[in-house]
VMD Tcl script that builds the backbone (N, CA, C; Angstrom):
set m [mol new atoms 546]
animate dup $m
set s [atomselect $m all]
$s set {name element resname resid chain x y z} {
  {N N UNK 1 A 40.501 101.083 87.052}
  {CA C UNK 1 A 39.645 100.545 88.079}
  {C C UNK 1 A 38.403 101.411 88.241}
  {N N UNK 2 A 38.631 102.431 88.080}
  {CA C UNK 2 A 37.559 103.969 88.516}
  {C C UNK 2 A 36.619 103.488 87.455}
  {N N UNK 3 A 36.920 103.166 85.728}
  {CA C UNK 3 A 36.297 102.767 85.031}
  {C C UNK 3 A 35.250 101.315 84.633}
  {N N UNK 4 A 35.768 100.648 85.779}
  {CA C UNK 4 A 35.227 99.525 85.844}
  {C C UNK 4 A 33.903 99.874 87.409}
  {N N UNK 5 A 34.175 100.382 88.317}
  {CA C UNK 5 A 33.615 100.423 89.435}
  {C C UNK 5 A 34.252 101.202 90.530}
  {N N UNK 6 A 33.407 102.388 90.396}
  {CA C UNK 6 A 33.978 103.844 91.063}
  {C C UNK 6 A 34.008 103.472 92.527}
  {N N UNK 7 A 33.118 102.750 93.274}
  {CA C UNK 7 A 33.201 102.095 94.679}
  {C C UNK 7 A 33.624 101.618 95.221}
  {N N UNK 8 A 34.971 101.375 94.395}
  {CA C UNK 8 A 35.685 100.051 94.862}
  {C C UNK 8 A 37.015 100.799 95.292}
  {N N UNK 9 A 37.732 100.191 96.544}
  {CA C UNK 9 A 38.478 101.507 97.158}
  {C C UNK 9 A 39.886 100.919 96.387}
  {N N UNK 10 A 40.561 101.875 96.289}
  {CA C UNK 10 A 42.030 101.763 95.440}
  {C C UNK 10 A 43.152 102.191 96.469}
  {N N UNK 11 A 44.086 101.204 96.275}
  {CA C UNK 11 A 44.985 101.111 97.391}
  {C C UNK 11 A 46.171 100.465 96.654}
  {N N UNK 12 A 47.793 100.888 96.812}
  {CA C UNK 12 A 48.590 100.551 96.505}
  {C C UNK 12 A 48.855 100.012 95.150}
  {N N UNK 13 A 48.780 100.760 93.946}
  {CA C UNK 13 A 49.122 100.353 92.392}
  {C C UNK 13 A 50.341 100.325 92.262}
  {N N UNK 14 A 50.693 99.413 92.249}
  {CA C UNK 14 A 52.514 98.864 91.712}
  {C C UNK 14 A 51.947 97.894 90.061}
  {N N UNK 15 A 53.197 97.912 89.895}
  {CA C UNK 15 A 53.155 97.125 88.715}
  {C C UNK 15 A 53.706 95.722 89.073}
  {N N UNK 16 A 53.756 94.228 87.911}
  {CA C UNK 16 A 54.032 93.269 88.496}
  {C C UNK 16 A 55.448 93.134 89.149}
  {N N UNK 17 A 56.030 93.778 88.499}
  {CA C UNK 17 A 57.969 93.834 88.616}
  {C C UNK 17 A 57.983 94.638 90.013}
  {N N UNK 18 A 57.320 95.533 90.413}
  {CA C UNK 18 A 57.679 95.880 91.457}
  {C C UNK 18 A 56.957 94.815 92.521}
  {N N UNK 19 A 56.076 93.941 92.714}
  {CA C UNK 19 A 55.193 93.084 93.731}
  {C C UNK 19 A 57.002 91.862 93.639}
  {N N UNK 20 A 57.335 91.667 91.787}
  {CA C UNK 20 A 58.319 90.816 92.230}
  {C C UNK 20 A 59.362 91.464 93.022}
  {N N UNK 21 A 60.063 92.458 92.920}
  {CA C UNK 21 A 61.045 93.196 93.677}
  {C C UNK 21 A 61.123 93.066 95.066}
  {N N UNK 22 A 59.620 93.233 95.300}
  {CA C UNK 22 A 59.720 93.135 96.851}
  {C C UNK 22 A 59.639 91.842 97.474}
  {N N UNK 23 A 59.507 90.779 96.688}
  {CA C UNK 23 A 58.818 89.258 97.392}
  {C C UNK 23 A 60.565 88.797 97.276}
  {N N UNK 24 A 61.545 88.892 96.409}
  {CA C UNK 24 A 63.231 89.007 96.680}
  {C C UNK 24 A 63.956 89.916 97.061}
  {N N UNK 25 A 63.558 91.050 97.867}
  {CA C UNK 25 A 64.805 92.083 97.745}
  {C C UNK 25 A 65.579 90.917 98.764}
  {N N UNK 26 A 64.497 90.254 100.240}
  {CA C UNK 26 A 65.612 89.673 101.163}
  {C C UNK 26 A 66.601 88.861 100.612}
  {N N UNK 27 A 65.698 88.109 99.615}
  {CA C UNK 27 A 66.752 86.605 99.195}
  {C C UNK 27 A 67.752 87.550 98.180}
  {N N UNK 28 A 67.754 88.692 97.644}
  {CA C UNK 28 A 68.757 89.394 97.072}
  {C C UNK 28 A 69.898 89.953 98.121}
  {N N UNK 29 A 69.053 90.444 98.906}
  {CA C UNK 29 A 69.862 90.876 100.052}
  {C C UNK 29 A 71.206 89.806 100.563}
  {N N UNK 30 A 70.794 88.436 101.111}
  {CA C UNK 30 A 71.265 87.182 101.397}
  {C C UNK 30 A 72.368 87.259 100.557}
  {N N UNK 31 A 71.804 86.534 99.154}
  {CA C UNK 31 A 72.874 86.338 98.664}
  {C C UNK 31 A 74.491 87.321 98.055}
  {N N UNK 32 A 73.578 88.823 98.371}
  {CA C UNK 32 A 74.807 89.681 98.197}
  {C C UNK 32 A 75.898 89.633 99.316}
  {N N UNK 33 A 75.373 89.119 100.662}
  {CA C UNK 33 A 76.023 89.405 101.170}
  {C C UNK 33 A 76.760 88.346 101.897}
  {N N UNK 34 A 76.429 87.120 101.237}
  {CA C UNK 34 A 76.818 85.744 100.988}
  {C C UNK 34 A 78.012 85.829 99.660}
  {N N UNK 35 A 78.000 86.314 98.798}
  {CA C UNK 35 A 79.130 86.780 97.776}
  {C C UNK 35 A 80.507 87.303 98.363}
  {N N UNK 36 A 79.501 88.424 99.371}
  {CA C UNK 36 A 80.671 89.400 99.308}
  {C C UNK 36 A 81.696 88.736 100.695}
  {N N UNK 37 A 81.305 88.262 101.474}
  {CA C UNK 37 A 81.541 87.303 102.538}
  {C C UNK 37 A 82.377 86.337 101.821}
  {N N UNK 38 A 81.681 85.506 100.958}
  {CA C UNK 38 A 82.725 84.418 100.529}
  {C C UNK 38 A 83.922 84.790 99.613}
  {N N UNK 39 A 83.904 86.192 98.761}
  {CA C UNK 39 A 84.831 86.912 98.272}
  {C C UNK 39 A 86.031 87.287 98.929}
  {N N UNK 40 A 85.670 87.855 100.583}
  {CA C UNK 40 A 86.815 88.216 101.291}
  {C C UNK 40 A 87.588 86.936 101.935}
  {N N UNK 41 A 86.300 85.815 102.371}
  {CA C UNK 41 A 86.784 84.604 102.796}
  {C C UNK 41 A 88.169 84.252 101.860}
  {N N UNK 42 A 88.165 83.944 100.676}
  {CA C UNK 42 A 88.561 83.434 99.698}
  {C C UNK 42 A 89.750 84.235 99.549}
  {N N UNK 43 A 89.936 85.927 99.568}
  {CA C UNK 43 A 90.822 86.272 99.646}
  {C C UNK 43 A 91.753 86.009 101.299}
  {N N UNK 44 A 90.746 86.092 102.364}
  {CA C UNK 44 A 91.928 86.114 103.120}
  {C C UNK 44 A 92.686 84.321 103.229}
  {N N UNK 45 A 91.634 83.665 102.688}
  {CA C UNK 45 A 92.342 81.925 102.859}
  {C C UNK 45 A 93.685 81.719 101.859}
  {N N UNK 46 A 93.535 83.066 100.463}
  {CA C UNK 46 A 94.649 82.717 99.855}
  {C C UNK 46 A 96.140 84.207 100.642}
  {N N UNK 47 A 95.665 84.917 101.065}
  {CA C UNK 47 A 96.711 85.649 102.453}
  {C C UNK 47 A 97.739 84.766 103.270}
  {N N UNK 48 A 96.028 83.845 103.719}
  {CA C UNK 48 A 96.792 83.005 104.934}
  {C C UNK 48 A 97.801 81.886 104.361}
  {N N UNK 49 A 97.384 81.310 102.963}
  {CA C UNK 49 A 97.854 80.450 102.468}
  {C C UNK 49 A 99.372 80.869 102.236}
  {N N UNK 50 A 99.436 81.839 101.410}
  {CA C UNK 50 A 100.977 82.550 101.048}
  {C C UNK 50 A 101.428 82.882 102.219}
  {N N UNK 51 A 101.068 83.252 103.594}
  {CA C UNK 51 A 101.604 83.653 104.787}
  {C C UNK 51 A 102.124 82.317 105.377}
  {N N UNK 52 A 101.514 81.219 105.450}
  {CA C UNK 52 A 102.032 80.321 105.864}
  {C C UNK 52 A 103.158 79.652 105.280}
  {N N UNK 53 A 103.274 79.715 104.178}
  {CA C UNK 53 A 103.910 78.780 102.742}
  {C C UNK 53 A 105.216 79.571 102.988}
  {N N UNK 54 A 105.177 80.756 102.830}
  {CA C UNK 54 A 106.361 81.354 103.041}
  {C C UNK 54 A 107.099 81.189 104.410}
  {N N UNK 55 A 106.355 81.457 105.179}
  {CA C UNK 55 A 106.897 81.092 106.690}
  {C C UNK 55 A 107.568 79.563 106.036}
  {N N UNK 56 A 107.003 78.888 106.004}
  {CA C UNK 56 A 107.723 77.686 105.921}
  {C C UNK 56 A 109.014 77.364 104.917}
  {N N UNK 57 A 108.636 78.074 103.736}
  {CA C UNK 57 A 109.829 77.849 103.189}
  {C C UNK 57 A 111.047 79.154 103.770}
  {N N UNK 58 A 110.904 79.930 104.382}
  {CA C UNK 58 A 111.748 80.888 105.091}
  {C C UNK 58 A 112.241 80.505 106.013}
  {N N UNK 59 A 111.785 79.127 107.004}
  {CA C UNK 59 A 112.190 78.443 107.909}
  {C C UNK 59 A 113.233 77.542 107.566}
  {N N UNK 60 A 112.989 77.284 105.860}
  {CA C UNK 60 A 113.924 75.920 105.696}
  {C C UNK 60 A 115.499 77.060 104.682}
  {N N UNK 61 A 115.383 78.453 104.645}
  {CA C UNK 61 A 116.367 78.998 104.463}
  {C C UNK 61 A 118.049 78.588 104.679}
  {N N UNK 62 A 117.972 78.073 105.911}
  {CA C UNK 62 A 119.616 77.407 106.407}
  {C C UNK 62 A 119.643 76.236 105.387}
  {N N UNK 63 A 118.536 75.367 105.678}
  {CA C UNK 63 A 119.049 74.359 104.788}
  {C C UNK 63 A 118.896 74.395 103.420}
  {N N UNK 64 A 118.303 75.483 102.866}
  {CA C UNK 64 A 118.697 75.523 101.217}
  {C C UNK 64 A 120.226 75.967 101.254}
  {N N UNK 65 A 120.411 76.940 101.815}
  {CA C UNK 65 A 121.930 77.491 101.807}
  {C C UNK 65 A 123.126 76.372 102.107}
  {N N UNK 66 A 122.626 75.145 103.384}
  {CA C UNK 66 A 123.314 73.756 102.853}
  {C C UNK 66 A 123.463 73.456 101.629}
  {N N UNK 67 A 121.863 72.924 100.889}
  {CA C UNK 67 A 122.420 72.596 100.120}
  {C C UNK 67 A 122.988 73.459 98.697}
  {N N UNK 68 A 122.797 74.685 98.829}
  {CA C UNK 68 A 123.173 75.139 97.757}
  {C C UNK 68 A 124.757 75.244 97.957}
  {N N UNK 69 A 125.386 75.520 99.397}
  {CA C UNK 69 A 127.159 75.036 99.843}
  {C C UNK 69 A 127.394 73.338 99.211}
  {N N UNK 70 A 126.736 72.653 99.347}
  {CA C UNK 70 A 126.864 71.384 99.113}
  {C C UNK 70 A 127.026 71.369 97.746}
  {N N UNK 71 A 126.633 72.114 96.682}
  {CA C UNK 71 A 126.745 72.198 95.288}
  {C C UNK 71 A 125.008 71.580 94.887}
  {N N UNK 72 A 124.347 72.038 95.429}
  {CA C UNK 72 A 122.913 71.018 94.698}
  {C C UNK 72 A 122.816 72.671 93.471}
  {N N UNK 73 A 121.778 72.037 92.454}
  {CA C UNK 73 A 121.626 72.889 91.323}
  {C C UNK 73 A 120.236 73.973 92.294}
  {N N UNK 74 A 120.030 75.125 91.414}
  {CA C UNK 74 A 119.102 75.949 91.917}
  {C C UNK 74 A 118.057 75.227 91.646}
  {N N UNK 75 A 117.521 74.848 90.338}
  {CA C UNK 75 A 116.786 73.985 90.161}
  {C C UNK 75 A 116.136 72.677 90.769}
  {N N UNK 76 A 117.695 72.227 91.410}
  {CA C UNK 76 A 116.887 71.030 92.307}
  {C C UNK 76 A 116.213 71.631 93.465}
  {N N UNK 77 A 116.868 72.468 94.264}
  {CA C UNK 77 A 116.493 72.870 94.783}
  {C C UNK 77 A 114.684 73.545 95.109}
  {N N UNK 78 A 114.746 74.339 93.950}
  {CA C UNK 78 A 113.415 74.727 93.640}
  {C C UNK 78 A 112.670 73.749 94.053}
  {N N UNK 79 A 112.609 72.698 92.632}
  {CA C UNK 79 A 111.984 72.059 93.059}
  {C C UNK 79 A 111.843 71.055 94.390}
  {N N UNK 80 A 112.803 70.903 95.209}
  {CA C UNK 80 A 112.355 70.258 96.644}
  {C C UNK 80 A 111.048 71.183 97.237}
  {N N UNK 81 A 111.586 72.146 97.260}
  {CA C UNK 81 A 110.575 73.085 97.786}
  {C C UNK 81 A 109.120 73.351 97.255}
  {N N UNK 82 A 109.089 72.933 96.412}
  {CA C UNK 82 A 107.596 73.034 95.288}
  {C C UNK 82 A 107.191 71.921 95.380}
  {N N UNK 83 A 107.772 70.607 95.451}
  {CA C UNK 83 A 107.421 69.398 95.511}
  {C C UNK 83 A 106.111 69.055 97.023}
  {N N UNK 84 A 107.184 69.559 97.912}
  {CA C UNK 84 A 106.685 69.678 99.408}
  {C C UNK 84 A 105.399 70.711 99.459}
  {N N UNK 85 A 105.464 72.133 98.536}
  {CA C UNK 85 A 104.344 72.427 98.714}
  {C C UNK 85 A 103.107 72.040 98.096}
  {N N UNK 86 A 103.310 71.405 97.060}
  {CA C UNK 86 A 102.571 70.402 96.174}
  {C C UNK 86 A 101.746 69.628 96.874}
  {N N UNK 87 A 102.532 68.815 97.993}
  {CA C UNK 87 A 102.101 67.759 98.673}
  {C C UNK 87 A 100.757 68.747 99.864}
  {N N UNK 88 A 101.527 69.811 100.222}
  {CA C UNK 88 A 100.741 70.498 100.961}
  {C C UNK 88 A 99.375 70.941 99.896}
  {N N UNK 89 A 99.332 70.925 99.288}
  {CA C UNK 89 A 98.426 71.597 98.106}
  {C C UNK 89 A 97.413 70.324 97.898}
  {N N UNK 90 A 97.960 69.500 97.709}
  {CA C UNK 90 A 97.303 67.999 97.086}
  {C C UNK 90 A 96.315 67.553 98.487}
  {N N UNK 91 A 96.830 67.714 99.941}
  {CA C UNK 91 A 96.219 66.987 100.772}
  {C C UNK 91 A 95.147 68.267 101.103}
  {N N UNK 92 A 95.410 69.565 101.171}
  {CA C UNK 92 A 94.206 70.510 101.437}
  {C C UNK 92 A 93.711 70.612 100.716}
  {N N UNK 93 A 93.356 70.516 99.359}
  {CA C UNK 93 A 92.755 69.838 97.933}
  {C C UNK 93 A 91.791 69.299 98.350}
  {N N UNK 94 A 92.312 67.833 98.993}
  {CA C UNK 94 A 91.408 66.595 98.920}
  {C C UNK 94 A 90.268 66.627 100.463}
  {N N UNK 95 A 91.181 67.699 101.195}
  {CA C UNK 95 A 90.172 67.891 102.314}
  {C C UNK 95 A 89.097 69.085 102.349}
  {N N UNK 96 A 89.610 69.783 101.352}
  {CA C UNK 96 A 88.494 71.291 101.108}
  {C C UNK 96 A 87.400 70.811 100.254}
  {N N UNK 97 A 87.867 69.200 99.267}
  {CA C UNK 97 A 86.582 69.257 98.380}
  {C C UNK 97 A 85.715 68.367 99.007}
  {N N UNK 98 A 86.361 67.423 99.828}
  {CA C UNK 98 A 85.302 66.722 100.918}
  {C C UNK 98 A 84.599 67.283 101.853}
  {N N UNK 99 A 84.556 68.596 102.069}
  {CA C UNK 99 A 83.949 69.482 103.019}
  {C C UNK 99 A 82.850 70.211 102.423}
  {N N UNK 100 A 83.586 70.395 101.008}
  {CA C UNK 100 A 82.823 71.345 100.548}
  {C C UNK 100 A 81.723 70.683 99.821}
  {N N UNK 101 A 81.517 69.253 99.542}
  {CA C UNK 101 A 80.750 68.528 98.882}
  {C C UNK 101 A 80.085 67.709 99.951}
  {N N UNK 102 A 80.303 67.834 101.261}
  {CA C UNK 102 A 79.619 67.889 102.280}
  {C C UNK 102 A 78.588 68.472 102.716}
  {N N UNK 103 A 78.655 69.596 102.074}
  {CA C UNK 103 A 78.206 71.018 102.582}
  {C C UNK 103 A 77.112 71.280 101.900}
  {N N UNK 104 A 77.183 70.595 100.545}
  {CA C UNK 104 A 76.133 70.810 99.299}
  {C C UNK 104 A 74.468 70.711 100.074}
  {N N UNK 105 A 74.302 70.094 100.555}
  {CA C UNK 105 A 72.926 69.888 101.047}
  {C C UNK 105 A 72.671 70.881 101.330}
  {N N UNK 106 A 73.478 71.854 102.248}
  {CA C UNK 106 A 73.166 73.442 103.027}
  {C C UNK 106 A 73.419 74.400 101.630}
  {N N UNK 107 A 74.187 74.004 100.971}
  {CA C UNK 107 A 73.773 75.049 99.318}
  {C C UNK 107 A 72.728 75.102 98.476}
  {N N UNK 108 A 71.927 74.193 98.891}
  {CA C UNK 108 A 71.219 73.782 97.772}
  {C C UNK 108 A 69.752 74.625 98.338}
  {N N UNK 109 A 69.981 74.572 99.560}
  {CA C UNK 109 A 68.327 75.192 99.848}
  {C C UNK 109 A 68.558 77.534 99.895}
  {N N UNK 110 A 70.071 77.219 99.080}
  {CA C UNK 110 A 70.600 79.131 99.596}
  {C C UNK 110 A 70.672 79.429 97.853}
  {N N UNK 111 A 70.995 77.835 96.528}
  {CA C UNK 111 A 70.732 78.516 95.150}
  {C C UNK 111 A 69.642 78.530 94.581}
  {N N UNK 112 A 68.615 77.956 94.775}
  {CA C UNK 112 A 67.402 77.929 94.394}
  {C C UNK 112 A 67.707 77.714 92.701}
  {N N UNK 113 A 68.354 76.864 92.702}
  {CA C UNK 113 A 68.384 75.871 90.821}
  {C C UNK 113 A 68.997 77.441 89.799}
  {N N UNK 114 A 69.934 78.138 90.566}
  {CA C UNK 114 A 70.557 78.905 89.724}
  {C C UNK 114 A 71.817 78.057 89.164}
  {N N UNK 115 A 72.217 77.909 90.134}
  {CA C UNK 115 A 73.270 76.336 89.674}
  {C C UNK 115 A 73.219 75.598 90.633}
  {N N UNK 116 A 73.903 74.326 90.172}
  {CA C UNK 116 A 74.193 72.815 90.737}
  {C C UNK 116 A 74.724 73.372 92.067}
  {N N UNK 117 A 74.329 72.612 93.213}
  {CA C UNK 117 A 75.087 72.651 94.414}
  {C C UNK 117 A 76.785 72.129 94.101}
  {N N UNK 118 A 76.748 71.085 93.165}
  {CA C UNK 118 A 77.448 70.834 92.966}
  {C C UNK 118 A 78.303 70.928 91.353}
  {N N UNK 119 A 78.193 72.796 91.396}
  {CA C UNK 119 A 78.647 73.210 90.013}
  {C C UNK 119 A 80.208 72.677 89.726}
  {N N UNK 120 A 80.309 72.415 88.907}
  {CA C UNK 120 A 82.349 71.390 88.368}
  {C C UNK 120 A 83.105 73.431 88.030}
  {N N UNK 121 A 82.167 73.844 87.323}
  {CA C UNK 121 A 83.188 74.965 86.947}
  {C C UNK 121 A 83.627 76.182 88.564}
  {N N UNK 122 A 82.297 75.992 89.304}
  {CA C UNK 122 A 83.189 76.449 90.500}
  {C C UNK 122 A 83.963 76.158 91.237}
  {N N UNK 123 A 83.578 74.567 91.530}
  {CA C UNK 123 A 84.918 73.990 92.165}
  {C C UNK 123 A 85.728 74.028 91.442}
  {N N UNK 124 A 85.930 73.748 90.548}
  {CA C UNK 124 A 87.492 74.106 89.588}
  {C C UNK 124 A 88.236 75.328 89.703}
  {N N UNK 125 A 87.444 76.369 89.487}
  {CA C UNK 125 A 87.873 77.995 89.685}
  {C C UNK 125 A 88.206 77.980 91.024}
  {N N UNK 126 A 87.462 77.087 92.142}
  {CA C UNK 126 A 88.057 77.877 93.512}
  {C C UNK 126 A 89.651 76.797 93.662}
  {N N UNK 127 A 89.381 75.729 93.402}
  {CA C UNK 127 A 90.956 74.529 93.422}
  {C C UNK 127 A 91.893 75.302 92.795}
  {N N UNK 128 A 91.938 75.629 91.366}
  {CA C UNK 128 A 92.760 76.374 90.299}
  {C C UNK 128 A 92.898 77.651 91.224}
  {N N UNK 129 A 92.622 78.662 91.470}
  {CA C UNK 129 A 92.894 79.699 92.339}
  {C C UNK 129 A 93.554 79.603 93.988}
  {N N UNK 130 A 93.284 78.644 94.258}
  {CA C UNK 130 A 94.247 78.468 95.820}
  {C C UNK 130 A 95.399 77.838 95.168}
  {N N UNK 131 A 95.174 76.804 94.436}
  {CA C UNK 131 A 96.689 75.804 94.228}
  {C C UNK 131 A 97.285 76.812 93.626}
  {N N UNK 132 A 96.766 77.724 92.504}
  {CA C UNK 132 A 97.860 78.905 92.208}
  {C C UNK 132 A 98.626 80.128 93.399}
  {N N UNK 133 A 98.100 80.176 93.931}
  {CA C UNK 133 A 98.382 81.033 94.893}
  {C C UNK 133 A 99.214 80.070 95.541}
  {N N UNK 134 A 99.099 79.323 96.348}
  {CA C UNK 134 A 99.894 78.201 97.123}
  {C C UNK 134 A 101.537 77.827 96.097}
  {N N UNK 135 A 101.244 77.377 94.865}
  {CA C UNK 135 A 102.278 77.710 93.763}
  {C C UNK 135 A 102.926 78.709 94.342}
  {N N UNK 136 A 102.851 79.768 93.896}
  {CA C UNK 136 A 103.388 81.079 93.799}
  {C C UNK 136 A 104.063 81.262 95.083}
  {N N UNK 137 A 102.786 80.674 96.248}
  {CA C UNK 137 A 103.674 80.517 97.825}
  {C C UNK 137 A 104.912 80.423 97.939}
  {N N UNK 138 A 104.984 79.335 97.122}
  {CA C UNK 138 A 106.335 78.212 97.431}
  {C C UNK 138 A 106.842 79.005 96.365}
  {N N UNK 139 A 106.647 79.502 95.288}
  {CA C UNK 139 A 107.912 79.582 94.502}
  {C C UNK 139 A 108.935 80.760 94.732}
  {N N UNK 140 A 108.373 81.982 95.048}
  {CA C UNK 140 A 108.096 83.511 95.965}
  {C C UNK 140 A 109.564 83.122 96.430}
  {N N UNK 141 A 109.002 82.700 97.654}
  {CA C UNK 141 A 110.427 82.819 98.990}
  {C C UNK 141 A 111.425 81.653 98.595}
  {N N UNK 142 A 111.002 80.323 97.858}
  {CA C UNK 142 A 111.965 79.332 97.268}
  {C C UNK 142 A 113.234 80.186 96.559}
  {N N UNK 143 A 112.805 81.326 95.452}
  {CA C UNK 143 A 113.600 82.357 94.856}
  {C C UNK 143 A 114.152 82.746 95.673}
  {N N UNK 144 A 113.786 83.487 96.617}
  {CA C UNK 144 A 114.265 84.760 97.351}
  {C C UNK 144 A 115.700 84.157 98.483}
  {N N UNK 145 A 115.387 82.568 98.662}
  {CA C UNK 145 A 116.304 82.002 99.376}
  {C C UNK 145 A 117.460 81.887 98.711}
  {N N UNK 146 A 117.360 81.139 97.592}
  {CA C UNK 146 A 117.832 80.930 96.457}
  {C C UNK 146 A 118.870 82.048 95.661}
  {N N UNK 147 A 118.622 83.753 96.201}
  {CA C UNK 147 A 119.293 84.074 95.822}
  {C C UNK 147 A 120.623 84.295 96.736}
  {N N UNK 148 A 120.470 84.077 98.329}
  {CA C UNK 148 A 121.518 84.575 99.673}
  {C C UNK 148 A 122.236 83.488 99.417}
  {N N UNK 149 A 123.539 84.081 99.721}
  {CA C UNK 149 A 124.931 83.279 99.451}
  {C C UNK 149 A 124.803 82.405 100.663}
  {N N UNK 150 A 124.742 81.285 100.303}
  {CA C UNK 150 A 125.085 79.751 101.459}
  {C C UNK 150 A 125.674 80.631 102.715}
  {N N UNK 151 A 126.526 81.347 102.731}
  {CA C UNK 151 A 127.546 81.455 103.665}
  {C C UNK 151 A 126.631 82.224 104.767}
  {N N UNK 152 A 126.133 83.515 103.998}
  {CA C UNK 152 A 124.824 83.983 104.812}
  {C C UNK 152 A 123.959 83.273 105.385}
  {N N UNK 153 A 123.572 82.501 104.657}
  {CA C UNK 153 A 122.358 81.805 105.317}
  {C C UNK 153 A 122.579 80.691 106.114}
  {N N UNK 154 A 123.932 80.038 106.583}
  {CA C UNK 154 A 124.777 79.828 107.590}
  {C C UNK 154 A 124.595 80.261 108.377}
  {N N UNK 155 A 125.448 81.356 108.129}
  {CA C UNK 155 A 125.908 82.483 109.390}
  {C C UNK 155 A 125.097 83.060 110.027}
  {N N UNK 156 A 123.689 82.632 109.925}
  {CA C UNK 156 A 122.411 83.204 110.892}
  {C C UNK 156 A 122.346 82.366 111.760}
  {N N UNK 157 A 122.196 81.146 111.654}
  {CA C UNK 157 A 121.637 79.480 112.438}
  {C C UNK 157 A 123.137 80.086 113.716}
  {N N UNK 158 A 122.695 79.580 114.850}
  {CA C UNK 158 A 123.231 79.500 116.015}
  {C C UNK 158 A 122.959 77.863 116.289}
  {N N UNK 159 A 124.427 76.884 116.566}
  {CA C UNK 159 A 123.804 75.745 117.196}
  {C C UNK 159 A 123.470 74.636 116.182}
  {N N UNK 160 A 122.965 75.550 114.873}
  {CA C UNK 160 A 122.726 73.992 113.957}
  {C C UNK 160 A 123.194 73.471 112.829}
  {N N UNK 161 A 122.616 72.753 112.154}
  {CA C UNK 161 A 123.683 72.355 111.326}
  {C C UNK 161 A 124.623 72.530 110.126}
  {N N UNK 162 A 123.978 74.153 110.316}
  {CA C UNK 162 A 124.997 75.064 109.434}
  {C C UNK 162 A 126.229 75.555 110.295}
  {N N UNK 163 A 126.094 75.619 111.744}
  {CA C UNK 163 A 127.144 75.328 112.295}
  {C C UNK 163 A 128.699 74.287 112.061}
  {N N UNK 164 A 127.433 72.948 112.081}
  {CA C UNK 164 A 128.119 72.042 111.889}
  {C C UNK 164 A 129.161 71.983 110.669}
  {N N UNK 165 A 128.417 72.257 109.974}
  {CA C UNK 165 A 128.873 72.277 108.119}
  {C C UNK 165 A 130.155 73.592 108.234}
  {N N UNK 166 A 129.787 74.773 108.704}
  {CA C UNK 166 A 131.357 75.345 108.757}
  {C C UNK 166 A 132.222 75.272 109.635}
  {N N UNK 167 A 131.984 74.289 110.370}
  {CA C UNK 167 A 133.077 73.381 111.573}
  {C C UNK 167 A 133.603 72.959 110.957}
  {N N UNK 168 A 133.342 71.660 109.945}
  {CA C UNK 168 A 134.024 71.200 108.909}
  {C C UNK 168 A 134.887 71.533 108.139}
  {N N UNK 169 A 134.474 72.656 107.351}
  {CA C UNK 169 A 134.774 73.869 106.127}
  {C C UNK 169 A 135.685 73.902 106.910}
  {N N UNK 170 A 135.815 74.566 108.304}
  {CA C UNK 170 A 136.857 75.584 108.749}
  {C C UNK 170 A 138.194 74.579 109.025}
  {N N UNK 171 A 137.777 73.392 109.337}
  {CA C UNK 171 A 138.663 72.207 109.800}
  {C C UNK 171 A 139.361 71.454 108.648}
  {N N UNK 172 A 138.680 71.554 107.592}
  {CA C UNK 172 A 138.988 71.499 106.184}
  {C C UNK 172 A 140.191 71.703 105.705}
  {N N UNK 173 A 139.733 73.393 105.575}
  {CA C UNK 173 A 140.626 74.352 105.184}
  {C C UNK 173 A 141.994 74.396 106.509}
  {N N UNK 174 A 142.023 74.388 107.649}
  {CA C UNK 174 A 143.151 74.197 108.468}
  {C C UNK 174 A 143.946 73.002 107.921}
  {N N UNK 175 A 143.771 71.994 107.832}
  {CA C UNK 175 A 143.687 70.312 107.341}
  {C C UNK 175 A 145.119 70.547 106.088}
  {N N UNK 176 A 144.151 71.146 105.035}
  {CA C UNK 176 A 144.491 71.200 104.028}
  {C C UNK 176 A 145.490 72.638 103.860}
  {N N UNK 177 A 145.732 73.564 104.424}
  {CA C UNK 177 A 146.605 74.286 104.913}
  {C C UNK 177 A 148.344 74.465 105.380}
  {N N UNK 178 A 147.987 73.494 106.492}
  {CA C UNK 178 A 148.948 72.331 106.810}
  {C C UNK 178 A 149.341 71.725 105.584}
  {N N UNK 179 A 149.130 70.892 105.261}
  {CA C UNK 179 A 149.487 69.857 104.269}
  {C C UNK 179 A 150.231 70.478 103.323}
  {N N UNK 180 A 149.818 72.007 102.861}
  {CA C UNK 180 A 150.762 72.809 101.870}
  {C C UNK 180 A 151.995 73.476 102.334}
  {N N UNK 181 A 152.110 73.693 103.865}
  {CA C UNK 181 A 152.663 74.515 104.163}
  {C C UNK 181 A 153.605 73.376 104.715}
  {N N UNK 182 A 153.494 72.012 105.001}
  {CA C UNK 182 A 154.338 71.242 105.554}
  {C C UNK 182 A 155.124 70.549 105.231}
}
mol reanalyze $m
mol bondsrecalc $m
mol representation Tube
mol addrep $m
């Protein structure tokens, strides 16, 4: 500049990369912290997901132990329990992608044509990653029930119908007792 016209006052020489640096650090800023936000989101929705899933199949504990007293296979079993969370999986599926393809209008002005508001490989990665986790929900504590002897998992219930079921057993076995001894 000095060489072109010594009069001319000189003020702030950056280069172009730094004029760009500064015209995005905010929208860099944003979206880092739009990542890191939807990163923890994502982890704690698949927390809550396995926290709930289990609660529920830990609730239905007495009655696997029915039916596993009843003679059902482990297998069927399993699967009742996977089936049901399936169903749970399939309907928050169909309501997370209607929300989230709702939502696209408010994405679209935060990617600025880095991708589709409505990218297929992210929605896929985020569906494929909860339904796995939700999987695993159900399959987790489905096992863990699966391994306590019927009789245990009876002998907790106060009142219900594992009650009932060794009222029977016990009336059974008196029944049939008698009958040998008489």
């Amino acid at each position: 500049m000095a060489e072109v016209d010594q009069n001319l006052p000189t003020f702030s020489f950056k280069t172009l990369d730094d004029y760009v640096s500064e015209a995005l650090w905010l929208p860099k800023l944003n979206m880092t912290f739009v990542s890191i936000f939807s990163g923890v989101a994502g982890i704690l929705a698949m927390i809550g997901i396995y926290g709930i899933t289990a609660y529920s199949v830990r609730q239905r504990t007495h009655e696997i132990g029915i039916r596993m007293a009843l003679g059902a296979s482990a297998g069927k079993v399993l699967w009742l329990v996977i089936r049901r969370g399936l169903v749970l999986i399939m309907s928050g599926t169909l309501f997370g992608l209607a929300a989230a393809l709702a939502l696209t209008r408010v994405m679209r002005t935060v990617l600025w044509g880095i991708v589709a508001a409505t990218d297929a490989l992210t929605f896929g990665t985020v569906i494929l990653g909860l339904a796995s986790v939700s999987l695993w929900a159900c399959y987790l504590p489905a096992r863990r029930a699966l391994r306590i002897e019927p009789t245990v998992a009876c002998g907790t219930n106060s009142g219900g119908p594992c009650d009932q079921r060794e009222a029977h057993i016990v009336l059974f076995r008196r029944v049939a007792t008698r009958k040998r001894f008489s």
